[in-house]
MARKOLTI-605508 format. One record per residue: z negated, x, y of N, C-alpha, C in turn; residue number from 1. Coordinates in Angstrom, 2 decimals, decimal comma. Example, Ala and Ser with C-alpha at 12.3 -4.5 7.8 and 13.67 -1.06 7.14 Angstrom:
% MARKOLTI-605508
-7,80  13,19  -5,69  -7,80  12,30  -4,50  -7,80  13,20  -3,30  1
-7,08  12,85  -2,25  -7,14  13,67  -1,06  -7,87  12,90  0,03  2
% end
This chain:
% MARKOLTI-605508
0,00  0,85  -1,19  0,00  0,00  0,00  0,00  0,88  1,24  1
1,15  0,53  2,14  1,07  1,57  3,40  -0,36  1,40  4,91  2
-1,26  2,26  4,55  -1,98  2,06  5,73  -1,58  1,27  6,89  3
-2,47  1,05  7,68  -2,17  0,48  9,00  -2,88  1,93  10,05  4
-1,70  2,62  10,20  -2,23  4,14  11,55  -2,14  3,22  12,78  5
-3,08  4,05  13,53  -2,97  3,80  15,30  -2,27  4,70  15,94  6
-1,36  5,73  15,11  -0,67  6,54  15,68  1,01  6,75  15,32  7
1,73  7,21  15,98  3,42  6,98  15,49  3,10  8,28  14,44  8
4,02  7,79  13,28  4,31  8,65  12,06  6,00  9,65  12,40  9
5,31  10,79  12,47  6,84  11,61  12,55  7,78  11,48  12,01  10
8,99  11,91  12,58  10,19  11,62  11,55  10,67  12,96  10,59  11
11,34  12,78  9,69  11,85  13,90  8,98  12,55  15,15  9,35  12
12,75  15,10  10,57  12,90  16,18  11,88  12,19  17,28  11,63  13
11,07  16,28  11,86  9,58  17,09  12,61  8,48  17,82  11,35  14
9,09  17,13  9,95  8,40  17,66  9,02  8,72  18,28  8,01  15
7,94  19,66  7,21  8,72  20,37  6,36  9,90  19,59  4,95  16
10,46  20,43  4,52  11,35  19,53  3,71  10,34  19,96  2,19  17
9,28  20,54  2,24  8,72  20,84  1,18  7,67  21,72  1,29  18
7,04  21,92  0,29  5,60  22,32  -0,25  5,95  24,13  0,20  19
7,30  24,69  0,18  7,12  26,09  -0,14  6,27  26,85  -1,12  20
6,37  26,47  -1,89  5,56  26,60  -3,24  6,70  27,11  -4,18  21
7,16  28,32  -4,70  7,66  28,57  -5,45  7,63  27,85  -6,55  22
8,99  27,34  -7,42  8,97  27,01  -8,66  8,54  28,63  -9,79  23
8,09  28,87  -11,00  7,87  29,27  -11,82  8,20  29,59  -13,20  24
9,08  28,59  -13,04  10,49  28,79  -14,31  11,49  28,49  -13,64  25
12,78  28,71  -14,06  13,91  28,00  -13,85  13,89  26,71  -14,20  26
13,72  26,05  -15,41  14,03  24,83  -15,63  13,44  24,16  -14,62  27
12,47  24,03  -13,84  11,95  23,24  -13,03  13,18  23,15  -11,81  28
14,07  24,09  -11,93  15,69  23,92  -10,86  16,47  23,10  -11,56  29
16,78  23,36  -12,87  17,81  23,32  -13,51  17,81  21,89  -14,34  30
16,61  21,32  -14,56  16,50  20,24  -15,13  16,80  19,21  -14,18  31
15,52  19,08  -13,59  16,41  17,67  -12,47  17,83  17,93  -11,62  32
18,21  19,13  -11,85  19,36  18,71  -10,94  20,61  18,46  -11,65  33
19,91  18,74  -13,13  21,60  18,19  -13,89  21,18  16,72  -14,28  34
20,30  16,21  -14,08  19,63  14,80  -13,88  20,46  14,29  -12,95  35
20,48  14,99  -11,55  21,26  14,82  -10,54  22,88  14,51  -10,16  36
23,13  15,44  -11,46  24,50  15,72  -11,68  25,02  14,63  -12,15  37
24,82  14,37  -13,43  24,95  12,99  -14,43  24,99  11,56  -13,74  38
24,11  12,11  -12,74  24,16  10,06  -12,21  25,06  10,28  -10,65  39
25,46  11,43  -10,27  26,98  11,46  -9,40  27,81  10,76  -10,05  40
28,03  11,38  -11,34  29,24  10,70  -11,82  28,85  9,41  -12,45  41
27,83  8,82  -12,79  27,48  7,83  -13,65  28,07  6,60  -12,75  42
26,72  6,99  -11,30  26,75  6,06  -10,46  27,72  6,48  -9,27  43
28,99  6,93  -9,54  29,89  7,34  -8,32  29,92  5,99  -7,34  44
30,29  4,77  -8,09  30,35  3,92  -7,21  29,41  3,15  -6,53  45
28,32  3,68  -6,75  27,29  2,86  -6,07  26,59  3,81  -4,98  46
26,10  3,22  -3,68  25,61  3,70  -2,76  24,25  3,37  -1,91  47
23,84  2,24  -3,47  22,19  2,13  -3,30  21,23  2,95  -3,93  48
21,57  4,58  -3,93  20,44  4,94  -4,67  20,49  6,74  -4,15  49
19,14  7,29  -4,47  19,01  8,87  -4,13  17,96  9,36  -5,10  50
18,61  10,55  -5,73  17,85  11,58  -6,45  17,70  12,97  -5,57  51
16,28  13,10  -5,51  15,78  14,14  -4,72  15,52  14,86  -6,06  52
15,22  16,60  -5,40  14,82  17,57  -6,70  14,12  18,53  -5,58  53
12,83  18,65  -6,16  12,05  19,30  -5,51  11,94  18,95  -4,18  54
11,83  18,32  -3,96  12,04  17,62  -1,78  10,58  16,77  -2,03  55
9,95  16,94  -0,41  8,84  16,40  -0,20  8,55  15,17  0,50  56
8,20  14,47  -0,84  7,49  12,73  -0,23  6,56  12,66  0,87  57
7,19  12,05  1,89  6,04  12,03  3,03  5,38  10,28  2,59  58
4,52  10,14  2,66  3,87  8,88  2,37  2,52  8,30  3,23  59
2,04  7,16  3,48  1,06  6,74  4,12  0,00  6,20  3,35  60
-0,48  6,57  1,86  -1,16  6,01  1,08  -2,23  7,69  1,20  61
-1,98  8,63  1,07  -2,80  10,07  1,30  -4,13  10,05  2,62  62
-4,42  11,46  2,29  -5,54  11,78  3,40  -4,43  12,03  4,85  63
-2,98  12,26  4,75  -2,62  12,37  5,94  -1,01  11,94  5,62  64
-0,10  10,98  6,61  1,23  10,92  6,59  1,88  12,48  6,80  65
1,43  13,36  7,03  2,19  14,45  7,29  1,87  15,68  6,36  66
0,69  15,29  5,08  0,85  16,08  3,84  1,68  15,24  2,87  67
2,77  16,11  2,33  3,74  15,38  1,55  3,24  15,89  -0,49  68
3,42  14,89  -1,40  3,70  14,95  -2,53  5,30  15,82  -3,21  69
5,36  16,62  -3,74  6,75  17,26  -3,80  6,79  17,16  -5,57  70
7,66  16,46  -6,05  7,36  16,02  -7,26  8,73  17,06  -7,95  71
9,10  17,53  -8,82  10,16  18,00  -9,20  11,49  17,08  -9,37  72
11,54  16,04  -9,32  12,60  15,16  -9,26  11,64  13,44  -8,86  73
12,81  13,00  -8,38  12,32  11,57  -8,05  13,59  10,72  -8,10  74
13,60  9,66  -8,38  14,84  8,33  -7,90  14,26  7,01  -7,24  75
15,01  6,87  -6,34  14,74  5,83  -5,59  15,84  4,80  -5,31  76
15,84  4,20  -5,68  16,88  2,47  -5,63  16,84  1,90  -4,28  77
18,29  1,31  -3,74  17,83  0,25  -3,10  17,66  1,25  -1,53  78
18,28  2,09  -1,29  18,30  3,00  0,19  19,59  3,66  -0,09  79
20,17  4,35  1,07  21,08  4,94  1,22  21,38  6,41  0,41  80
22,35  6,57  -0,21  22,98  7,67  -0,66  22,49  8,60  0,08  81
23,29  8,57  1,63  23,08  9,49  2,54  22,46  9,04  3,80  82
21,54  9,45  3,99  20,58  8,41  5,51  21,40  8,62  6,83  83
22,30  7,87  7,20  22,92  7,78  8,75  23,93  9,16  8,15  84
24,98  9,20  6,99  25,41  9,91  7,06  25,35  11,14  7,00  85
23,99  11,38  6,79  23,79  12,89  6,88  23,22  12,99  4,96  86
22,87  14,02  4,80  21,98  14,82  3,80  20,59  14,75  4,13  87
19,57  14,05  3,70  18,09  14,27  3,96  17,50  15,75  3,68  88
16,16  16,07  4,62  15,86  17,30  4,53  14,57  17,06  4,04  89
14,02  15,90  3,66  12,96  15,49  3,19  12,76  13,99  2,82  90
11,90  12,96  2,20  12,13  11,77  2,18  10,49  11,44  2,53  91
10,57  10,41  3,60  9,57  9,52  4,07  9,51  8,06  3,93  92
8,96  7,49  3,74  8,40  5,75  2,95  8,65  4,80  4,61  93
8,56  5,60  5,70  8,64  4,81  6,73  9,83  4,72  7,08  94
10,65  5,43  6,79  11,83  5,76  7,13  13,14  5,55  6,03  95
12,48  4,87  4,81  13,21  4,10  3,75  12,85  2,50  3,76  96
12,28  1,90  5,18  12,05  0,49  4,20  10,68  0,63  3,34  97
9,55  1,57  3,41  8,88  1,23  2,53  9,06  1,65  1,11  98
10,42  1,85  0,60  11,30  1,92  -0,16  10,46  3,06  -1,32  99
9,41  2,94  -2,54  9,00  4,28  -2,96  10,01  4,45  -3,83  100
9,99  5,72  -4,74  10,60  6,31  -5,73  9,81  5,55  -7,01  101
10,75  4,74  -7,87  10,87  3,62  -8,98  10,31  4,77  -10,35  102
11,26  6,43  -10,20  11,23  7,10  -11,31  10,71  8,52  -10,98  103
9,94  9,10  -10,90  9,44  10,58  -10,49  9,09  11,46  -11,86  104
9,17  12,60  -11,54  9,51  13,69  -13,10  8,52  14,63  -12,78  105
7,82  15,06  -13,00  6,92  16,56  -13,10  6,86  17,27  -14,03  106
7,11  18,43  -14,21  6,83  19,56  -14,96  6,19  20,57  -15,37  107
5,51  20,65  -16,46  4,38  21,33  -16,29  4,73  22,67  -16,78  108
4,23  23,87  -15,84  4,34  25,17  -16,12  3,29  25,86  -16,58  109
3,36  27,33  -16,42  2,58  28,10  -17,15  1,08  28,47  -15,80  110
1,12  27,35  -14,50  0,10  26,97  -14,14  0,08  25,43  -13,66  111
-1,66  25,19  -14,53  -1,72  23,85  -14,20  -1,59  23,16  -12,52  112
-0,82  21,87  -12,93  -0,90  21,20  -11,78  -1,55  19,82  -11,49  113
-2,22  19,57  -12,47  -2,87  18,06  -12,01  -2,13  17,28  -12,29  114
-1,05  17,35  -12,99  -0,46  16,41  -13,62  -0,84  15,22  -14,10  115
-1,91  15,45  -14,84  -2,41  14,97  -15,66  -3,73  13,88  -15,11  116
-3,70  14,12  -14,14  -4,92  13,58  -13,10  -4,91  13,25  -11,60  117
-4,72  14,57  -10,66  -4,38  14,09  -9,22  -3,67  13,45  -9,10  118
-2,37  13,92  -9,52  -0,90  13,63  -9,15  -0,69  11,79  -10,27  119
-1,22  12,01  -11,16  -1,24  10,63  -11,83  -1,73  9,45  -11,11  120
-3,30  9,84  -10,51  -3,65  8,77  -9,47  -3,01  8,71  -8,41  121
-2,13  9,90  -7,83  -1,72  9,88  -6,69  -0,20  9,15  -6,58  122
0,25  9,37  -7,49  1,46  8,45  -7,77  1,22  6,96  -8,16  123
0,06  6,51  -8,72  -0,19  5,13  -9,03  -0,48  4,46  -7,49  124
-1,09  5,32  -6,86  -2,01  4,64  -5,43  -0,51  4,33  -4,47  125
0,91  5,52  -4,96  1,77  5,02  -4,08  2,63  3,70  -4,70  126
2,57  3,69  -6,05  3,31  2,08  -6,49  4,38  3,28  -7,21  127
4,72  4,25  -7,69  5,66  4,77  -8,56  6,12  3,98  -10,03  128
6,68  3,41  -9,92  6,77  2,46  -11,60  6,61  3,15  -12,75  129
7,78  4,25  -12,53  7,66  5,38  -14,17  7,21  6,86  -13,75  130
6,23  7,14  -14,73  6,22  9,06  -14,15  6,30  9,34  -15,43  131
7,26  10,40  -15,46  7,56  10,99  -16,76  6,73  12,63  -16,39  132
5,88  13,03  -17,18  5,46  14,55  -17,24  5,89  14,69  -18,34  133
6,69  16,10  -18,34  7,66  16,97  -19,17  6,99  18,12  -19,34  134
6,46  18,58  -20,52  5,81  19,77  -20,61  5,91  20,13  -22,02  135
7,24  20,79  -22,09  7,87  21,45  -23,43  6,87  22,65  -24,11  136
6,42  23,75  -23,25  5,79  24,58  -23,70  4,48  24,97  -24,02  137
3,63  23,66  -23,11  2,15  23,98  -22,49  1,28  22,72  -23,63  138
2,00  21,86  -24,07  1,48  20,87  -24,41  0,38  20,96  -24,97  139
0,30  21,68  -26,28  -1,08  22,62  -26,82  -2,35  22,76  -25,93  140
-1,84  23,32  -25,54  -3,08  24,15  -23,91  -3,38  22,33  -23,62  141
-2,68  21,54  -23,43  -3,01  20,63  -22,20  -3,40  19,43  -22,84  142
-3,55  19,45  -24,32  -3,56  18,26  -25,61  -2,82  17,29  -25,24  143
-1,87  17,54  -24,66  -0,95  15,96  -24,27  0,50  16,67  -25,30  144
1,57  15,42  -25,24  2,43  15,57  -25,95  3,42  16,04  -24,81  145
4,29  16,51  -25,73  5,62  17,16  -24,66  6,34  16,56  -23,59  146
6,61  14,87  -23,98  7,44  14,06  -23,53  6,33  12,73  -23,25  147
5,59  12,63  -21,98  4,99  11,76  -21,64  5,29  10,64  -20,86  148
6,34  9,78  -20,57  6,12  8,40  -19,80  5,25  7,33  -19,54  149
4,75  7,18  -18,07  3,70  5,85  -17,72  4,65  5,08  -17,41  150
4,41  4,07  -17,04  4,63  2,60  -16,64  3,49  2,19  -15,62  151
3,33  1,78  -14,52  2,69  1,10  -14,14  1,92  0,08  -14,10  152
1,25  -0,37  -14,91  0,95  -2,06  -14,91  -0,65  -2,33  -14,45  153
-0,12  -3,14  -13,23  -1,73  -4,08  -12,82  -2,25  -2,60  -12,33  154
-1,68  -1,86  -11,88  -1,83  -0,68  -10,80  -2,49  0,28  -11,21  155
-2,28  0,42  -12,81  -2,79  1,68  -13,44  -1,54  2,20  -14,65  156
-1,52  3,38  -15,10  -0,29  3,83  -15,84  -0,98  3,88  -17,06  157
0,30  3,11  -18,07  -0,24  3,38  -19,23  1,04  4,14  -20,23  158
1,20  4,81  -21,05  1,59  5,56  -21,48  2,43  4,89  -22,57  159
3,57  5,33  -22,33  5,12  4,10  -23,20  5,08  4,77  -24,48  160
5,66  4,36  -25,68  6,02  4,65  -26,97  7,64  4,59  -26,91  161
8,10  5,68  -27,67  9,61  5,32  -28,14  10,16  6,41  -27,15  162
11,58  7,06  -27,59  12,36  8,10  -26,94  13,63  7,97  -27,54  163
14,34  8,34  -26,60  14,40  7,81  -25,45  14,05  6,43  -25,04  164
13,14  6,35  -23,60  12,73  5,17  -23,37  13,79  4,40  -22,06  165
13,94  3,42  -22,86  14,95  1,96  -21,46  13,78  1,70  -20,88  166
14,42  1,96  -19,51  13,42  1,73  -17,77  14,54  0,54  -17,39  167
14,18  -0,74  -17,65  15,54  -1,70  -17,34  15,44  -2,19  -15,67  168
14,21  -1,65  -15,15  13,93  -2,04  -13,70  15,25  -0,72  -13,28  169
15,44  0,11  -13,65  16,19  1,60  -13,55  17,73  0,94  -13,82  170
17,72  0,72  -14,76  19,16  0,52  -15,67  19,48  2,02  -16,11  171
18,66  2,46  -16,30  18,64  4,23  -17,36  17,62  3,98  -18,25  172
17,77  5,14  -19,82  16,62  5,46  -20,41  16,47  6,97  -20,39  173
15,58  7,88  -20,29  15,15  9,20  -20,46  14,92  9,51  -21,31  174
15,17  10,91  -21,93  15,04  11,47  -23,10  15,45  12,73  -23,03  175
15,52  13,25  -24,50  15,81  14,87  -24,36  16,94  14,98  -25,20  176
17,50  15,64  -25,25  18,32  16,60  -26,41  18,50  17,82  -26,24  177
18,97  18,41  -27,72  19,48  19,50  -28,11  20,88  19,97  -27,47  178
20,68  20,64  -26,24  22,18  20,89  -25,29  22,83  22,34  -25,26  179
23,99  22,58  -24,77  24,20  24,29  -24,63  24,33  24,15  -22,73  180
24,09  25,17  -22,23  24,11  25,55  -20,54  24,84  26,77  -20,52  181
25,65  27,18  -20,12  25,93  28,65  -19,77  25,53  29,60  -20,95  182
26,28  29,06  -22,35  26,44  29,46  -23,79  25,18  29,83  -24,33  183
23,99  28,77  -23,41  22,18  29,06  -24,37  21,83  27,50  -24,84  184
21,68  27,45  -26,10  21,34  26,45  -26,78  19,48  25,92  -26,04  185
19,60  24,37  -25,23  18,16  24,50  -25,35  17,63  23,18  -24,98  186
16,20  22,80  -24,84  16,00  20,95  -25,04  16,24  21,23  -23,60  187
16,78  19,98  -23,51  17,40  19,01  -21,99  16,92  18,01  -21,63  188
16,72  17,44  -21,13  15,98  16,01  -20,64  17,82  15,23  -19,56  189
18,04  14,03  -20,08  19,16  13,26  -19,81  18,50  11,96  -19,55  190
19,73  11,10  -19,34  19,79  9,59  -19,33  20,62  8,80  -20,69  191
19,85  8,07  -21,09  20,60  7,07  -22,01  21,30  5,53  -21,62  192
22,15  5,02  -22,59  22,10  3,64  -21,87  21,40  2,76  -22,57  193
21,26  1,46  -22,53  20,53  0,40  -23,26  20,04  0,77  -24,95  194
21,61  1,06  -25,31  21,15  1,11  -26,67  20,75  2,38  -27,73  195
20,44  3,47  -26,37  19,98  4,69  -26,88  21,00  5,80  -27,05  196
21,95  5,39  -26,94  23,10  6,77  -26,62  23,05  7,84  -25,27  197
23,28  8,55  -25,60  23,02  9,42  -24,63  24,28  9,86  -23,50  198
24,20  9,62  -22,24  25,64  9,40  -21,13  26,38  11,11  -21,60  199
27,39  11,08  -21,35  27,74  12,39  -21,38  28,25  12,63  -20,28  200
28,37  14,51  -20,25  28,67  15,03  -18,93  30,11  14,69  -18,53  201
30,81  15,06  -17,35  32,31  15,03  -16,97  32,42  15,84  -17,91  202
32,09  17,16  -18,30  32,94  18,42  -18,86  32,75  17,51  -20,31  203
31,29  17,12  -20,97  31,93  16,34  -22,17  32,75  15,47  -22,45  204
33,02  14,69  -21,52  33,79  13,41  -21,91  35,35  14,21  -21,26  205
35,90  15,12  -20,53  36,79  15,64  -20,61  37,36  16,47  -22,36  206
36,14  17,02  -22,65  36,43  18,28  -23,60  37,02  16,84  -25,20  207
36,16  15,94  -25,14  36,15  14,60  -25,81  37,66  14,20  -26,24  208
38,36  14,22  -24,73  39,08  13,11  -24,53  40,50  14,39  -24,86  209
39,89  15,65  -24,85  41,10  16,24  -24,92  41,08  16,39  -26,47  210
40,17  16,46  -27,41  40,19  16,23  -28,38  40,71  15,22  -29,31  211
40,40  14,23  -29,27  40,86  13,09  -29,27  42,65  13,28  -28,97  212
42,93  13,47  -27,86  44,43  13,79  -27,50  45,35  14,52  -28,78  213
44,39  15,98  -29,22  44,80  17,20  -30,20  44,67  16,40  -31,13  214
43,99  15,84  -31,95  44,20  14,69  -32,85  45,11  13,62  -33,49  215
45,40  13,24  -31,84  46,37  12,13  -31,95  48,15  12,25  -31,91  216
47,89  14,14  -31,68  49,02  14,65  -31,67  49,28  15,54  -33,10  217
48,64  15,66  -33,76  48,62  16,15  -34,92  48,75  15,54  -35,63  218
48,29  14,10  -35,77  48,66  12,96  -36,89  49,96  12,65  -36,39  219
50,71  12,41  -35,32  52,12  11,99  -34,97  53,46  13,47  -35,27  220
52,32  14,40  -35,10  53,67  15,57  -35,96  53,60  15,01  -37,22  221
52,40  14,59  -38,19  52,50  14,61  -39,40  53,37  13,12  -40,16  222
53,56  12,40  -39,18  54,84  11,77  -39,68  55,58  11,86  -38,94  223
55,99  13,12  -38,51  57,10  13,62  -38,38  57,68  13,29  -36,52  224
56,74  12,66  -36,42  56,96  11,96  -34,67  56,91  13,24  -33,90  225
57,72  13,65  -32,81  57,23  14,77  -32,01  56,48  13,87  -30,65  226
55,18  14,48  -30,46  54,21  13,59  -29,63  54,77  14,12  -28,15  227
55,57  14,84  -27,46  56,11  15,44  -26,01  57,94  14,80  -26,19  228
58,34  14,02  -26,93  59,57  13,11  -26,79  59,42  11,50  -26,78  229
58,22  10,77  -26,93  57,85  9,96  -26,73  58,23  9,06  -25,84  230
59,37  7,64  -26,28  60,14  6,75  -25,53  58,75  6,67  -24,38  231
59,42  6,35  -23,19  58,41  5,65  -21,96  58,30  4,62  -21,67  232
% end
């Protein structure tokens, strides 16, 4: 619920675009932004929605509108692609409509972050629907499981069953797989659709479709058809 201040709340001008807090692995870059990637092309045609990665939530539910939450990825429905045309340098709740982030991602590294506690209450107190904490390596150390999703309900998070899980308030499900990046085999965190398939990239559904093609030209040599003389 957004306070009621007696004072004007700055605009995204005036405030950092982030924590300056070094990330600690790569994947904490590399994961949400091919999150990022996937729903360019998913959702090319739509222009109600923004995935931030690493960018800082300014919010009015905290000890101050001008300390921001910087979550490793977030999605937010229902606001502009691009605010007035431009590229945001940060995202603020006053300056969306109110508008919070529906899906937020955290990652847990090889130092704790409160995942598991601050940031849990602190995301419930702002109305976040899903928080997924992702913590492939630490899980042991932290007795939680690798692949954690809340839900919100009646203004406390309770912890979903099933993977990949359908967020139908989203129209995505989250999950992981077994992927290659720059010829290294390794778990990924993606989007599914309804019935648990997993979206594929442009370069897959290109590499797919050219396959498919080599196929369909190999069975048409084999009765004898040449597939590049083909009536029009």
């Amino acid at each position: 619920m957004t306070a009621h201040l007696k004072y004007p709340l700055p605009s995204t001008e005036e405030l950092p675009c982030s924590d300056d807090t070094p990330v600690d692995n790569e994947d904490q870059n590399l994961l949400p932004n091919l999150l990022l990637l996937l729903l360019t092309s998913l959702w090319a045609d739509r222009m109600d929605w923004y995935f931030g990665a690493d960018m800082a939530i300014y919010h009015t539910t905290g000890v101050s509108p001008k300390v921001p939450v910087v979550p490793d990825g977030f999605l937010s429905l229902g606001v502009e692609r691009q605010k007035g045309g431009k590229s945001r340098r940060s995202y603020a709740t006053w300056e969306e409509n109110e508008v919070v982030p529906i899906f937020v991602l955290e990652m847990v590294s090889h130092r704790p972050g409160d995942e598991y506690d601050e940031k849990l209450s602190l995301y419930a107190n702002l109305g976040v629907l899903y928080y997924l904490i992702y913590n492939p390596e630490f899980w042991q150390r932290d007795r939680h499981q690798p692949f954690e999703l809340y839900k919100l309900v009646e203004g406390e998070y309770r912890l979903q069953i099933g993977e990949p899980y359908w967020m139908p308030e989203v129209g995505l499900g989250i999950g992981r797989y077994q992927g290659t990046i720059g010829g290294i085999e390794k778990e990924l965190l993606t989007w599914f659709d309804a019935k648990g398939n997993r979206y594929l990239s442009a370069e897959e559904r290109a590499d797919r479709e050219q396959a498919q093609r080599e196929r369909l030209e190999a069975y048409l040599r084999s009765q004898g058809i040449d597939p590049d003389r083909l009536p029009e």
